[in-house]
C-alpha positions in Angstrom: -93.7 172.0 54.0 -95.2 169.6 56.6 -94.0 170.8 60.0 -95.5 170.1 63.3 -95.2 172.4 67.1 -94.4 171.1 70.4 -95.4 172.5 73.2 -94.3 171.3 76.2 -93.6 172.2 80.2 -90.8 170.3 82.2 -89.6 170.5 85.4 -86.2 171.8 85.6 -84.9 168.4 86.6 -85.8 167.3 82.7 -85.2 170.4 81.4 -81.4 169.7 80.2 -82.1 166.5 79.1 -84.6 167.3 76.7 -83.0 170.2 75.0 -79.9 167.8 74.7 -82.3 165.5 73.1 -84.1 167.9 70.8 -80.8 169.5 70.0 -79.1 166.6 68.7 -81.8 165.7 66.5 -81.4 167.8 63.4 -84.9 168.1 62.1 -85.9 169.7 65.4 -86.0 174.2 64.4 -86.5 176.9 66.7 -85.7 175.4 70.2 -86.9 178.3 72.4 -86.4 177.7 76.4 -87.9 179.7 78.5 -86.9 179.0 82.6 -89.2 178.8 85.5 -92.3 180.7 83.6 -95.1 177.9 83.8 -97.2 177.9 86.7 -99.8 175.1 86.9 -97.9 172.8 86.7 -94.4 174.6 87.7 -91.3 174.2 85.7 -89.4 175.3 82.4 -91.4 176.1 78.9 -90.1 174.7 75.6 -91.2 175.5 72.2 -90.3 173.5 68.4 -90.8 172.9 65.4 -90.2 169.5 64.0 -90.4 168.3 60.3 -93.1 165.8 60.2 -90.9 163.2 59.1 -89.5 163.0 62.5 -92.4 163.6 64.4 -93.4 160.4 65.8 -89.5 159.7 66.8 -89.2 163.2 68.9 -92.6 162.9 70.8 -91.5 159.0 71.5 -88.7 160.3 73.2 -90.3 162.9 75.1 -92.4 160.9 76.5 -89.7 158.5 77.3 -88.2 161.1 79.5 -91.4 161.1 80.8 -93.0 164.6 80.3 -95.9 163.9 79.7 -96.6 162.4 83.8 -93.8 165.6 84.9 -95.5 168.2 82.5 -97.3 168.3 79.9 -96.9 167.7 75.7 -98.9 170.1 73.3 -99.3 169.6 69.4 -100.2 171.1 66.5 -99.7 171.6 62.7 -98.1 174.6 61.2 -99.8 176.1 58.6 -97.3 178.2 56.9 -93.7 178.7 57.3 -91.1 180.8 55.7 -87.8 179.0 56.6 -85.0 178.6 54.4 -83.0 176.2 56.7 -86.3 174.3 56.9 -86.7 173.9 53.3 -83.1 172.6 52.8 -84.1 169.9 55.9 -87.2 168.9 53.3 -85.0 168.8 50.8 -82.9 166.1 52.0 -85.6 163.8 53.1 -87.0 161.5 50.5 -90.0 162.3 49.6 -92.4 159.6 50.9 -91.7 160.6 54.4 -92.1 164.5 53.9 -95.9 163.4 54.8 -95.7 160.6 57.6 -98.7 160.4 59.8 -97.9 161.7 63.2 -100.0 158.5 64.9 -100.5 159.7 68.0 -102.8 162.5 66.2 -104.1 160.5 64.0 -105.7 158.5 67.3 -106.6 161.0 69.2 -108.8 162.3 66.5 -110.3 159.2 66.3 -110.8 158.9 70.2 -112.1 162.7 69.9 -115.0 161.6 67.4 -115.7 158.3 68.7 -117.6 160.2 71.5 -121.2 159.9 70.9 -123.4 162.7 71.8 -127.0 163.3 71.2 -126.4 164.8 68.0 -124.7 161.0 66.8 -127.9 159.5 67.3 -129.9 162.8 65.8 -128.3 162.8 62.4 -128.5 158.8 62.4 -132.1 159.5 62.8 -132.3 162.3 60.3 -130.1 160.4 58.0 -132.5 157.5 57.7 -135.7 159.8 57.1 -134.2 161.7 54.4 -133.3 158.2 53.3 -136.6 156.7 52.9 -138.0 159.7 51.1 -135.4 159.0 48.7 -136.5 155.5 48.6 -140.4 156.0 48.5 -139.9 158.6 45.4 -137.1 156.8 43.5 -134.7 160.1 44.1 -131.1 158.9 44.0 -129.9 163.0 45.0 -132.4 162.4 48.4 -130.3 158.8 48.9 -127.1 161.1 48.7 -128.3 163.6 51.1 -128.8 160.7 53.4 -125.3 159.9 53.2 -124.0 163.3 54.2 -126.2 163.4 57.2 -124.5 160.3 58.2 -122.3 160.0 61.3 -121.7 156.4 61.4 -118.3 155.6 60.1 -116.8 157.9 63.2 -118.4 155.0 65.9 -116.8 152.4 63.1 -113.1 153.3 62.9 -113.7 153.8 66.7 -114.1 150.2 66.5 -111.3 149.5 64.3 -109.2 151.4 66.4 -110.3 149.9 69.9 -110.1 146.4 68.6 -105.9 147.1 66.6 -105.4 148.7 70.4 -106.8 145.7 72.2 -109.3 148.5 73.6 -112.7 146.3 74.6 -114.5 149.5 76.2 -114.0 151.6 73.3 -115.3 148.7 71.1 -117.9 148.0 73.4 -119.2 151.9 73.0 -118.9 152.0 69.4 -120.9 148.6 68.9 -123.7 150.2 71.3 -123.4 153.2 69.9 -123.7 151.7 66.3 -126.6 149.1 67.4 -128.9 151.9 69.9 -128.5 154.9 66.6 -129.5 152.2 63.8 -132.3 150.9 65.7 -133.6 154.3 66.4 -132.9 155.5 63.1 -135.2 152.1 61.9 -137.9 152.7 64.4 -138.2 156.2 63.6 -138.0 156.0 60.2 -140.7 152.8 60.4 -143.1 155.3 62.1 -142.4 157.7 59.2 -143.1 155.0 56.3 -145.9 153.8 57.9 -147.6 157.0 58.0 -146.1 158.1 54.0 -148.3 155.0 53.1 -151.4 155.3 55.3 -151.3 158.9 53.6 -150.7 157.4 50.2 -147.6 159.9 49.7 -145.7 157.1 48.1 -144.5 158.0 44.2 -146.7 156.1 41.8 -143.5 154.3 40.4 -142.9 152.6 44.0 -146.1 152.1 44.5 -146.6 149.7 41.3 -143.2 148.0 42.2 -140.6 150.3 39.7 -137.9 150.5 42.5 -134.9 150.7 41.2 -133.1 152.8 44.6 -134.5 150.2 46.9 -133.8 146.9 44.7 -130.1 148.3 44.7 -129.6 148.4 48.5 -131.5 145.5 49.5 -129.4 143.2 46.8 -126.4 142.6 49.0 -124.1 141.0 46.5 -120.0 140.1 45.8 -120.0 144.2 44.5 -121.3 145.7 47.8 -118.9 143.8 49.6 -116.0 145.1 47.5 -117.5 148.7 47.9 -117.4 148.2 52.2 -113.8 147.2 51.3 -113.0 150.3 49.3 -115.0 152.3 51.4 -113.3 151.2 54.8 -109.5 151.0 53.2 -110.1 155.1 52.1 -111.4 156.1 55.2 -108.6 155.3 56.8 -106.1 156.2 54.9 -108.0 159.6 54.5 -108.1 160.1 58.1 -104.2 158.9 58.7 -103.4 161.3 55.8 -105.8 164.2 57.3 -107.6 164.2 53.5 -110.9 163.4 54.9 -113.9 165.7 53.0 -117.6 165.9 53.1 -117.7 163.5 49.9 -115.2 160.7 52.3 -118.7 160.6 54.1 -120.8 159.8 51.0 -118.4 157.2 50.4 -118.8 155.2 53.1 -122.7 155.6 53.5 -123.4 154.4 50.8 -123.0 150.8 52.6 -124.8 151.9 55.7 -127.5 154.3 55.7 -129.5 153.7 52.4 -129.8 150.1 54.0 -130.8 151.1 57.3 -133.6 153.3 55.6 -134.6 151.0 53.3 -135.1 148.3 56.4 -137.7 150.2 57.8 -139.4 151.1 54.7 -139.8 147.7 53.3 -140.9 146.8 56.7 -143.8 149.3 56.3 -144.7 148.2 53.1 -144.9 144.8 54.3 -141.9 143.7 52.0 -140.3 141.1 54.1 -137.8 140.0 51.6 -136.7 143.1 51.0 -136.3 144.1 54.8 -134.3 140.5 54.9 -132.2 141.8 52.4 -131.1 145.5 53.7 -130.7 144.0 57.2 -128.1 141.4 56.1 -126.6 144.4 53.6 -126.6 146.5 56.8 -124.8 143.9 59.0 -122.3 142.7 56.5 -121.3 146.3 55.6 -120.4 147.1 59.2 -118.5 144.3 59.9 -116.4 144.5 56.4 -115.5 148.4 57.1 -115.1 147.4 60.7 -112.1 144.3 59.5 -111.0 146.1 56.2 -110.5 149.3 58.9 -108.0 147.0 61.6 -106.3 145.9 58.9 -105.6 148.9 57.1 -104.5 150.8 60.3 -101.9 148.2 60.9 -100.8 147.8 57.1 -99.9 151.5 57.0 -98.2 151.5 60.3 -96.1 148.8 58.7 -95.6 150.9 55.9 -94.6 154.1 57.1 -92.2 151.7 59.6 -90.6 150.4 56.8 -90.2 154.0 54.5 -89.0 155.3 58.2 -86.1 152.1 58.3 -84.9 152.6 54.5 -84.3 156.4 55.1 -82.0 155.4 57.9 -80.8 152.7 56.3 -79.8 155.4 53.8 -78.2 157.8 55.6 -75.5 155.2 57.1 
């Protein structure tokens, strides 16, 4: 069962009122109030479990009460849970809504990786070497790799989340973030290229033109804009739905970094056309899984809105 623990520390002037609230709401379990323990700030603890169906609703109105200015709100998942009276609570809930996102979670996960440390612009860089090796010997499993390395799509649903929030600093960092780790990623990854040819370490298949990894990256066409679509619709909804995976990453790579790679390496080989080509595949990926990722954020608020409204609807 989906269950999620509040945490929280009022001061005795909002203690009542919140265990009348959580009380009355009958998919709150195991009220514990503990009076005048907390130091730091000083007041009452409080301790619950809530199904995550009702999640969202309960920490709305605890911070309507204002506890999280007064005190302070802690949350986490439960892993496990033996209950009984919690199972007959799940049992009554339609099913769609066993699972809803708590969204304040879900954000601050996103506002937790859209930080971007040196290691952001390391793996970026890493990412786009392994990525021209891949490119210069025709391996598709070295392209892959690339696309694990990858960090890029946490600095894109940044983006997507600054810009649904009406955020313009956090979408201001991403795009710098985005544009400062590509462009050293390129330049590094030029230097590299440069020297694989001066050292004539190319394969002998790229070297007589048999490309067939590079000719699909820098061939941006109506499919690689459905696959930024795809790719930035899943990432969402694997990160609302907390299903994100190693393989979620190769996903959406595979629009960024095999072009990013493939811009510097035509550019040491003196393929202009190619370089043309990646650069605008590059580009138009970001922006698609940067639109395709607003618009999928507010479609399944919408959603989960409106699953939330019938199961009222249904109870009266």
């Amino acid at each position: 069962m989906d269950l999620v623990h509040f945490r929280m520390v009022t001061p005795p002037s909002l203690t009542q009122r919140t265990i009348d609230m959580l009380t009355a709401n009958s998919d709150v379990l195991n009220l514990v109030v503990l009076r005048a323990v907390s130091n730091s700030p000083d007041g009452d603890a409080l301790e619950c479990d809530v199904m995550k169906a009702a999640a969202n609703e309960v920490l709305g109105g605890l911070r309507g009460l204002g506890i999280d200015h007064a005190g302070s709100i802690a949350v986490e998942d439960v892993e496990m849970m033996f209950s009984r009276h919690a199972e007959r609570i799940e049992a009554d809930r339609p099913s769609t809504l066993v699972h809803t996102p708590l969204w304040a979670a879900v954000e601050a996960h996103i506002r937790a990786e859209g930080t971007y440390l040196p290691s952001f612009y390391l793996f970026l860089v890493v990412a786009g070497l392994i990525g021209a090796v891949g490119i210069m010997s025709n391996s598709q499993i070295l392209i892959v790799a690339a696309m694990v390395v990858g960090p890029e799509y946490n600095a894109i649903v940044s983006m997507a989340l600054g810009i649904d929030r009406g955020n313009r600093r956090r979408v201001r960092e991403g795009a710098r973030a985005l544009t400062l780790g590509f462009s050293l990623a390129i330049v590094v990854t030029l230097g590299f290229s440069a020297l694989s040819r001066a050292l004539d370490q190319e394969s002998d298949a790229f070297k007589h033109g048999l490309r067939p990894v590079s000719q699909l990256i820098d061939t941006p066409n109506f499919f690689s804009l459905v696959v930024a679509a795809l790719a930035g619709a899943v990432g969402i909804v694997s990160l609302t739905e907390a299903r994100a995976s190693a393989l979620l990453g190769v996903f959406i790579s595979v629009t960024t970094i095999p072009a990013a790679s493939d811009i510097a390496v035509s550019i040491a080989f003196a393929d202009w056309h190619e370089a043309r080509g990646s650069l605008f595949q590059l580009l138009l990926n970001v922006v698609v899984l940067v639109i395709v990722g607003v618009l999928t954020l507010r479609l399944q608020r919408r959603f989960w809105r409106r699953a939330e409204r019938r199961a009222d609807a249904g109870k009266d």
